[in-house]
C-alpha positions in Angstrom: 1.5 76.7 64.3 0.5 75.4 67.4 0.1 71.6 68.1 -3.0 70.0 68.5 -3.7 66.7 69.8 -4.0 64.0 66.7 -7.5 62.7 68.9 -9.3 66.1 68.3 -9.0 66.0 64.7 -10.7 61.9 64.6 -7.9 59.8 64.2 -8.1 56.3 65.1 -6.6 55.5 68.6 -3.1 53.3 68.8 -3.8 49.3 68.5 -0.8 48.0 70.9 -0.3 44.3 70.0 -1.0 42.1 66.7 -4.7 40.9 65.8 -3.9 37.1 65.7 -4.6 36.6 62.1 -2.1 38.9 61.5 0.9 36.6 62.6 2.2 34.9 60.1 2.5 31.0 60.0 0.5 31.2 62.7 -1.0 27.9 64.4 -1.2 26.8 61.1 1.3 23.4 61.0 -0.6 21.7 58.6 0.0 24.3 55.5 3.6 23.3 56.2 3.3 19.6 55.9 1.1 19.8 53.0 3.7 22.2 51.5 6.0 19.3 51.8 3.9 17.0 50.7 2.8 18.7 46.9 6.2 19.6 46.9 7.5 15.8 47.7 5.2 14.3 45.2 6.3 16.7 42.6 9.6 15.8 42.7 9.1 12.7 42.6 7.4 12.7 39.6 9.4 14.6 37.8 12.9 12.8 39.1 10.7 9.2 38.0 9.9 11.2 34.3 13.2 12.3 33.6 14.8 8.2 34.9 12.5 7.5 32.4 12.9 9.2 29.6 16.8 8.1 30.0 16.8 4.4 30.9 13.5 3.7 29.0 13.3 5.5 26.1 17.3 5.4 25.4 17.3 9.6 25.2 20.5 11.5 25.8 20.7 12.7 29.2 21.5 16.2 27.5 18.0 15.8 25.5 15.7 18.5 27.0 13.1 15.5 27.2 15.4 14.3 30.2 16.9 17.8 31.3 14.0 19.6 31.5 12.7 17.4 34.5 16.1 16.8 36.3 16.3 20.7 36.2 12.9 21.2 37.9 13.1 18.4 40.4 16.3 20.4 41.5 14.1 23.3 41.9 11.9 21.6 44.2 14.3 19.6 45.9 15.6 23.0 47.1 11.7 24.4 47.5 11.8 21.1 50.2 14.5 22.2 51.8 13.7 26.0 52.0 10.4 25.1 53.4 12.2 22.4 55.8 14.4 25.6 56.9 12.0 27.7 57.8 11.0 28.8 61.3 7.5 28.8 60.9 
């Protein structure tokens, strides 16, 4: 078999470089702060629901009614800091 040159046959020419949508995160700082921002409010909420459900309602703090949100406004306080890490 001999070899053929791949532009005989019509295949697309060799794009050097990235098209600039393609980069991610980029020029785009204000997805980051309103990341932080739904994220911030969040766990807010769900740290002021599960306060409470303890101090006002008298629940156990093993009740699910006041686990339940401590254990997701963990999850988001670490979504905060994940998305505070981040290079982008």
């Amino acid at each position: 078999m001999s070899e053929r040159d791949p532009s005989e046959h019509g295949a697309l020419p060799r794009v050097k470089g990235r098209l600039p949508f393609a980069e991610p995160g980029a020029k785009r700082p204000s997805m980051k702060q309103s990341a932080l921002l739904v994220y911030g409010v969040i766990t807010f909420g769900l740290i002021a629901l599960a306060v409470y459900m303890a101090v006002f309602e008298r629940l156990p703090l093993m009740s699910p009614w006041v686990l339940a949100p401590a254990i997701g406004s963990l999850w988001f306080v670490l979504r905060l800091f994940m998305i505070w890490g981040s290079r982008g």
